[in-house]
N, C-alpha and C positions, 0 to 999 in steps of 0.2 A: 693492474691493481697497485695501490699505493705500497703493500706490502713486498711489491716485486722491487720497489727501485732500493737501490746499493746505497749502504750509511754514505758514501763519499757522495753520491748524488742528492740525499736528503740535504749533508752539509753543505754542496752544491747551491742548492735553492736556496735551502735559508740566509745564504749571502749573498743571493741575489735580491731576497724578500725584503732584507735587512735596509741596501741601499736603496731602493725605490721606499721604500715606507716610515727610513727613519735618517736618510743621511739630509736633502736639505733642514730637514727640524734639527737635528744636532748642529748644524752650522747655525743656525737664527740660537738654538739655547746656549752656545761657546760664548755669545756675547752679548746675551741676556743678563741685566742687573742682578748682583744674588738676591735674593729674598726668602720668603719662608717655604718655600715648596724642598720637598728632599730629592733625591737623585731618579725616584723612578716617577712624581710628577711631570720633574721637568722632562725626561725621557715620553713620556705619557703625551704632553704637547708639543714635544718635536716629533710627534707619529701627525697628530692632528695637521699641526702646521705643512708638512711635508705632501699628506693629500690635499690640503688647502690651496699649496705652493703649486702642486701638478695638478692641480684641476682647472686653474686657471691658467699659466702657461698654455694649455691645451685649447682651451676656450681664446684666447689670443695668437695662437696657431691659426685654430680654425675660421676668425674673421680675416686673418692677413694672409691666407691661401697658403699656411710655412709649413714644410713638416716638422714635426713634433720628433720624429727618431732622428732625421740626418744632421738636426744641427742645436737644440735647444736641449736634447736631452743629454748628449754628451759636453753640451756648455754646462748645462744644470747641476749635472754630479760632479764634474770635473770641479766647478766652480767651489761647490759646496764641502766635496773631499780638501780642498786649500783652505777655505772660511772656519771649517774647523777644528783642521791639524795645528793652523795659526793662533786659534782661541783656545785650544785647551793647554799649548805649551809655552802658552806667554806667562810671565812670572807669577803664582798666586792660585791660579786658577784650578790647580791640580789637589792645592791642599782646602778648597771650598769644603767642608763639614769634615773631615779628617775622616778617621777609622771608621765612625759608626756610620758613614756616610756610603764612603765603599763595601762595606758589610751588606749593609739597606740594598744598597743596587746590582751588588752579587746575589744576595738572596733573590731577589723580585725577578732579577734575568733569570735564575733557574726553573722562576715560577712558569714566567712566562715561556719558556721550555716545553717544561711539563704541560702545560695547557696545549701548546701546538701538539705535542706527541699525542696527547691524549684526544684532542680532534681527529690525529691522523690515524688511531685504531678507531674509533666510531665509522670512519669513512671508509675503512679498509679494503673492503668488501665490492667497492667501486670500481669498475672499469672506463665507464663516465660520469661526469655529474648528471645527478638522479636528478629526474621528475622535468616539465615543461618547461622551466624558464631556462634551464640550463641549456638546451638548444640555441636561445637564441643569444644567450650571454655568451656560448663561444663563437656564435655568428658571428656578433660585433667584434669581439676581440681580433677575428681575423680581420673584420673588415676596415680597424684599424690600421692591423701591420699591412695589410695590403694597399693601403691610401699612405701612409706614414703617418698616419692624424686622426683627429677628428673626423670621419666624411660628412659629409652632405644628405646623401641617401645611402640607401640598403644596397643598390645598386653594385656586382650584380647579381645578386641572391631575386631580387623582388624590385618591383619599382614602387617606392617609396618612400617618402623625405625620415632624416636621420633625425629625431626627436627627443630621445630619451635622455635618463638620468646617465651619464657617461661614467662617473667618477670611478666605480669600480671596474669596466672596462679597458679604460685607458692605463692602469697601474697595474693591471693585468699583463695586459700588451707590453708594456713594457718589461716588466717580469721575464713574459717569453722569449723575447728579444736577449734580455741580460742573460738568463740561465740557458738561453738555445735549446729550449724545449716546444715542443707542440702546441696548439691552443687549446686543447682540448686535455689533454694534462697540464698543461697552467693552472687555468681556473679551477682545476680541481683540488692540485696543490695547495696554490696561494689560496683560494677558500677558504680553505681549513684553516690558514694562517690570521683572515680578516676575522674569520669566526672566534680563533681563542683572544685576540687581541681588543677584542670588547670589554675583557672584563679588565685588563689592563685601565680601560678609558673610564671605569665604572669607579677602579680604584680613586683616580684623579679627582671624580665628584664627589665621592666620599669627605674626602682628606679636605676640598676647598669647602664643603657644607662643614665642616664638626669640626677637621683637623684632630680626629683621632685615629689615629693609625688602627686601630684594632676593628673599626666599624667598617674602615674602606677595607681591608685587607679580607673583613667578613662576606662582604659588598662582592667583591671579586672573586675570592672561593664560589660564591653559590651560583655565579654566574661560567664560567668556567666549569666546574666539576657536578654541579648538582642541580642547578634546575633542570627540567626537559626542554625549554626556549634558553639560548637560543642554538643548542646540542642537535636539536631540531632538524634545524634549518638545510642539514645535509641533508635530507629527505627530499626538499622541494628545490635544492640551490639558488638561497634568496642571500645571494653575493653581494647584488646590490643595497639591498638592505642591509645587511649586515657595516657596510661598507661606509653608511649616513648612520648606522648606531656605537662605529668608531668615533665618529668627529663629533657627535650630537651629545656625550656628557662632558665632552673637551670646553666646548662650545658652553654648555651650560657653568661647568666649574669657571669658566674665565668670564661670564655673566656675573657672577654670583660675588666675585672675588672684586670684578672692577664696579659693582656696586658699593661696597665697602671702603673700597680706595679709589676715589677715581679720576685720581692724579699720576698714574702708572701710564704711561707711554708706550711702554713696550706690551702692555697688557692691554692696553687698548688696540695695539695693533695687531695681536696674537687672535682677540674677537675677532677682528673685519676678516681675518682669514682660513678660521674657522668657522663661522658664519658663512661667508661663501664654499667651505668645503661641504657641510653641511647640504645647502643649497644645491650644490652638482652632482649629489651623489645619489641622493632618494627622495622624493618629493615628499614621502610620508613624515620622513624625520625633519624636513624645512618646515611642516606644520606644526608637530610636536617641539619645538623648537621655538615657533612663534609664541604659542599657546603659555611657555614657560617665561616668553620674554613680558607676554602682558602679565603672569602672574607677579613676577618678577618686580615689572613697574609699578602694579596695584600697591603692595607690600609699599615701595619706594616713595608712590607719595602720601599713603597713608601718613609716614613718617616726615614726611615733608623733605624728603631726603633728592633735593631739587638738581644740584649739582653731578650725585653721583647718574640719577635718572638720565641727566641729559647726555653726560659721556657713556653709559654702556647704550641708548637708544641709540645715539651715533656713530659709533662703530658697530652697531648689529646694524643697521640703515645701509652704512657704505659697503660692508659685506654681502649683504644683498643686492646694493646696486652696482657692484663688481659681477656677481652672476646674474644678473640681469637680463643680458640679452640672450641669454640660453633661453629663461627661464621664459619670460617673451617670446621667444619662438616656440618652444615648447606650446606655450597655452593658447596661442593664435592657432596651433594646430590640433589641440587635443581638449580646445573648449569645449566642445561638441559633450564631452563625458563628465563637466562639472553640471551640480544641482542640488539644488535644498528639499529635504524629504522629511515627511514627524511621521512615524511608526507610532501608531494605538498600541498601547498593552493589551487591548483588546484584540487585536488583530489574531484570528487563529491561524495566519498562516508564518507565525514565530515562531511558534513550538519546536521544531524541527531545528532550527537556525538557534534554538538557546540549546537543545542539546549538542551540537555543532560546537556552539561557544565553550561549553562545559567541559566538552571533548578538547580543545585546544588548549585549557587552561592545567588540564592533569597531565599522568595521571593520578592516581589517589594518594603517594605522596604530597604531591604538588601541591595539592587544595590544601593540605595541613601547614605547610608554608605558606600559602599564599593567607590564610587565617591568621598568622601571627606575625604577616608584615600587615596584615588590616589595622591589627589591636597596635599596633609600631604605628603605624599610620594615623590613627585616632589620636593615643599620647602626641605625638610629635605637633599634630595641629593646634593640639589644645596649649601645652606648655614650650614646644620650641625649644631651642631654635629648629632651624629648618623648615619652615612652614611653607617655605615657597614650593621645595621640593612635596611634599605631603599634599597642598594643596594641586598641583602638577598630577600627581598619582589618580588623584582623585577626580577631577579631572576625567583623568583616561580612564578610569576607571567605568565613569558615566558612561564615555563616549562606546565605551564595551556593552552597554546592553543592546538588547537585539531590538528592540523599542526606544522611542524619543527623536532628537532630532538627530539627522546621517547628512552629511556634507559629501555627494559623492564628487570623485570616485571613492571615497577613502572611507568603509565599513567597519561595522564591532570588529568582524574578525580578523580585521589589521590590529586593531588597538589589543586583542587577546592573544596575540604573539608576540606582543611588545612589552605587555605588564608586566614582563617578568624585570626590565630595568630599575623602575623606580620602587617592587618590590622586593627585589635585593639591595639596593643602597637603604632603603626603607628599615630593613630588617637585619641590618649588619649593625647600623645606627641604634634600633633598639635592645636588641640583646648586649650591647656594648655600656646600655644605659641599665639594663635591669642589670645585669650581672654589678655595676657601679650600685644601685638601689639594695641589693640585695646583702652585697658583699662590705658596705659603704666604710665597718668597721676594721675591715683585713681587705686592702686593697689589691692584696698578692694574691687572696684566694677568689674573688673576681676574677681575675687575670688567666688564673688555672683553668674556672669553671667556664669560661668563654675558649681557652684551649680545647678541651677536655669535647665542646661543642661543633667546635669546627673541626676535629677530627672527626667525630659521629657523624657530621654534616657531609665530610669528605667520604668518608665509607660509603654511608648511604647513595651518594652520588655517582661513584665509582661503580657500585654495582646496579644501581638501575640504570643508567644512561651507556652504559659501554655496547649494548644493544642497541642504539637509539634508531640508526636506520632504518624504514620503513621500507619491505621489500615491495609492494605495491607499487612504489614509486618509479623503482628501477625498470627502466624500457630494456636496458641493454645484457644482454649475455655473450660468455664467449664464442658462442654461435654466429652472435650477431657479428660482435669484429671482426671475424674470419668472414663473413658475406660481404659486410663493410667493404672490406680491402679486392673481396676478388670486384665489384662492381666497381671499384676507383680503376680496380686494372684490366677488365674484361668489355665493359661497355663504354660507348658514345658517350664526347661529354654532352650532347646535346640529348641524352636520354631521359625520358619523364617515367615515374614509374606510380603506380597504382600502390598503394599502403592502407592497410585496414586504420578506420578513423574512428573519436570518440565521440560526443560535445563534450566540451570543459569552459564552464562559464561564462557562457553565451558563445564562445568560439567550438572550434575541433583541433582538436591534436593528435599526434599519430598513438601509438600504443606499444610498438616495439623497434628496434633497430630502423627501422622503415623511416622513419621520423625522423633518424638524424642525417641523412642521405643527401639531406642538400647542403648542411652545416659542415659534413667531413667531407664531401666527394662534389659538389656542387652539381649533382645530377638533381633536377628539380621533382618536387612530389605533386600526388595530388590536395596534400594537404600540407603544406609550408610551416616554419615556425610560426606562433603567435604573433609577432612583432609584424607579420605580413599584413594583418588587419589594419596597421599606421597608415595603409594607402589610402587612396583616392577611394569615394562613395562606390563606385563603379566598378573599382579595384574590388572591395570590398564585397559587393553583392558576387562578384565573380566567384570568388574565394570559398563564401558560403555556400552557392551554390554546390560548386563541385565538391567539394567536403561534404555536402548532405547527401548528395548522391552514395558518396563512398562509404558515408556510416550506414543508409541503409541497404548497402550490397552485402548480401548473402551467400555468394560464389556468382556462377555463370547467368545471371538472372540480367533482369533489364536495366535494374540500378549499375550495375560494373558498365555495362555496355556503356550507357549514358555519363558517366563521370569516365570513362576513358574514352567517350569522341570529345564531348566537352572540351575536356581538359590536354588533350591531343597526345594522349598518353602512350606510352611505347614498352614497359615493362610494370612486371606486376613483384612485390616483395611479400613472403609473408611466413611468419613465425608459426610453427605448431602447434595448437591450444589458446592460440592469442589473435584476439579479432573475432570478426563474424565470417571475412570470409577466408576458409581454410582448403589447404591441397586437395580434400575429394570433393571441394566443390568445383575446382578446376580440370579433373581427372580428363573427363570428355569435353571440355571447352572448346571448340573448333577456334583456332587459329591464335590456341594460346599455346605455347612451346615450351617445356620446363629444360633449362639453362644449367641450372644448380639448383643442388639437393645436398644436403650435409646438416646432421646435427639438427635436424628439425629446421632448418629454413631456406625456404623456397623461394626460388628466383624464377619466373617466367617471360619468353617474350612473345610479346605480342604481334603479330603476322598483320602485315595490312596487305 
């Protein structure tokens, strides 16, 4: 559990976290022009630019066949640690905003503190990262440090070409490498770390839409302390995501900014590399992203605003065609899952799928917020500024219902764990303007009553989300670890073993400790992580098959038999109470042998 590791080990990581996520960006802001951003902006964009910087590095690794640890990552930081020892102590540099400046960036660094701590009590509870994708996110991580790179394929987990969104992977991995920790405490770690530093990014967008300090700072509380997305998200370990909602209000704030001025150099070149971070990291947020670049444009030539259109279209362009050839590989392989679909509101088979939605958007707090960034949303379109942002929201908003038109892969109930972004910048911005409308005559007592708010807001958040983990999600118990480890030490690595299986979303997934078998110990299952499905057609039908056999085994019945010749299976794993099939369906199995027994879970082999 996260609560087992020692404050020296917390401080540990956090300065491993620190150089991977924020040391090349500090170097590019050492000798970035001043301008009007304050000190936890600019810090904000050298987080951006730094996964922008190693997302690509990594993607130019992986075409020139280089490793990524043995020689580019210790040129990288090395490089960056000199780039900005030399920029901050060259003459000048250090008195940029004076007092109020170092005040601003002391405070906002404790904030962002406080947020990591406060992810890492929500997560506490963990042994692994919860729920399906977390399998396969620390699959990749290893299969990183195990290549030094980028790979190719899954190989040798599964045969199947490497496809995915890398971004949050690869900074992982290297995580693990700096702090000489596990993969599988990595990602669990740094998680929590990708998780609180979203609102940090949320800040950024605030301050470039309004530049009022009070709206982005609101922006950032409710995302951090008080909404349930994206606090969430340690439920299902959506790291990667998390990870494209770092870079994607960067990326927007620096849209937004170099349409306004779009004679900035350095800010046009802060886009192309946030745009490409963007791009590497989640496909969902490359879309939401585009979505904002045409709204963006719309607004741009309504105003006939020709100049600035063309400089932010072209460095969002070259940002793109920097990750490019990912992104090309990626889709030559994974077209097969795009498609244009229109849902009837007539359709009775929604119902189900909008209480689903409804379910995602709460709980019953939440819809009383999400209510008053509407009415923030409304004002804002009509009277502005901000209308790109407003119309963006809205936008996603649409794209949320469970009816209309669906762009797959990418569904309402993506866009219903994402609303919570542009409904906290939404609604930081408005209560910043009513409390101003309200107060217009005693601008101090505005000032209190937006105080006064964001404490209630903080309370309120504090105590409904410090539960937020979903135990449903959790596969693993300390039962399972201690089974874990004796099968890494007791069995063949050429061992397959039998695991009680579910469906989950047209796929199967395992259900308990069973699941993670191939991820920690590389003994293969009959049900593989999800990412197994990326293979070949054939692969594929393989896969399913023996996964349906497994889901509908019962114990000693014909279904087990047939998913363990199929699958040429050699042991069996299974938890107490969990699955279909359980140790007294096993009791009398002829030529099944129990191994291990502890703590409720069962290990048997199987006799051929």
């Amino acid at each position: 559990m996260l609560t087992d590791l020692s404050l020296l080990t917390h401080l540990k990581y956090l300065l491993a976290a620190a150089v991977v996520l924020f040391l090349p960006g500090l170097a590019w802001q050492a000798w970035a022009p001043a301008d009007e951003r304050d000190p936890l902006e600019r810090l904000a964009d050298g987080l951006g630019i730094s996964i922008g910087v190693t997302t690509l590095v990594g993607l130019a690794g992986f075409w020139l066949g280089a490793s990524f640890f043995a020689s580019a990552m210790v040129g990288i930081y090395a490089f960056s640690l000199a780039a900005w020892l030399i920029g901050v102590l060259r003459p000048g540099w250090l008195s940029r905003g004076g007092w109020a400046a170092a005040v601003l960036g002391l405070s906002g660094g404790l904030l962002l503190l406080a947020a990591v701590a406060w992810r890492m009590v929500q997560a506490r509870d963990l042994l692994l990262p919860a729920w399906v994708d977390s399998v396969h996110h620390v699959l990749v991580v290893k299969l990183i440090e195990l290549n030094g790179a980028i790979p190719a394929t899954f190989e040798p987990f599964f045969p199947a070409e490497f496809n995915y969104h890398y971004g949050f992977h690869l900074l992982a991995a290297i995580f693990c490498v700096i702090a000489r920790t596990p993969a599988e405490l990595g990602v669990l770690w740094f998680g929590q770390v990708i998780n609180a530093v979203v609102a940090f990014s949320v800040y950024r967008l605030g301050r470039a839409l309004w530049r009022d300090r009070r709206a982005a700072v609101l922006a950032a509380l409710l995302v951090a302390f008080v909404f349930q997305m994206p606090a969430y998200y340690v439920s299902w370990g959506r790291y990667t995501l998390l990870t494209g909602l770092v870079v994607l209000p960067l990326a927007m704030a620096a849209a937004v900014e170099l349409s306004r001025q779009p004679l900035r150099r350095e800010l046009a070149a802060r886009l192309v590399f946030l745009t490409a971070g963007v791009a590497l990291s989640h496909y969902t947020t490359l879309l939401l992203l585009l979505v904002f670049l045409l709204i963006l444009g719309a607004f741009m030539l309504v105003r006939r605003a020709w100049r600035p259109l063309l400089t932010t279209a072209g460095a969002s362009l070259l940002g793109g065609l920097l990750a490019l050839p990912w992104l090309w590989r990626s889709f030559t392989a994974l077209s097969y899952q795009a498609g244009l679909e229109v849902v009837s509101p007539l359709s009775s088979d929604q119902s189900g799928y909008g209480q689903y939605l409804l379910y995602l958007i709460g709980p019953n707090y939440n819809y009383g917020l999400y209510l008053l960034a509407l009415a923030a949303l409304v004002w804002l379109l009509v009277r502005g500024p901000g209308r790109e942002l407003a119309a963006w929201g809205l936008v996603m908003g649409l794209l949320m219902l469970p009816w209309g038109m669906r762009l797959s892969p990418f569904r309402p109930d993506h866009m219903a764990i994402l609303i919570f972004l542009p409904a906290a910048v939404l609604l930081g911005a408005g209560l910043a303007r009513l409390a101003d409308w309200v107060f217009r005559a005693r601008p101090w007592a505005g000032n209190l009553a937006l105080l006064v708010t964001a404490v209630g807001l903080l309370v309120l958040g504090l105590l409904r989300t410090r539960d937020v983990l979903n135990p449903t999600t959790v596969l693993v118990n300390p039962a399972d670890m201690q089974a874990i480890q004796w099968v890494r030490e007791n069995t063949p690595q050429d061992a397959r073993f039998f695991i009680n299986t579910a469906g989950w979303q047209g796929l199967y997934r395992g259900v308990d400790g069973g699941y993670w078998l191939l991820t920690l110990t590389g003994r293969q299952t009959v049900t593989p992580p999800a990412l197994a499905w990326m293979g070949s057609t054939e692969y594929q039908q393989q896969l399913t098959a023996q996964a349906e056999l497994a889901s509908q085994a019962a114990g000693c019945d014909d279904a087990f038999w047939q998913a363990v010749e199929s699958a040429g299976l050699t042991h069996v794993y299974i938890r107490e109470g969990v699955g279909s099939v359980q140790p007294e369906g096993l009791a009398n199995c002829p030529g099944v042998v129990n191994e291990y027994r502890r703590d409720g879970v069962f290990i048997y082999e199987i006799a051929k």
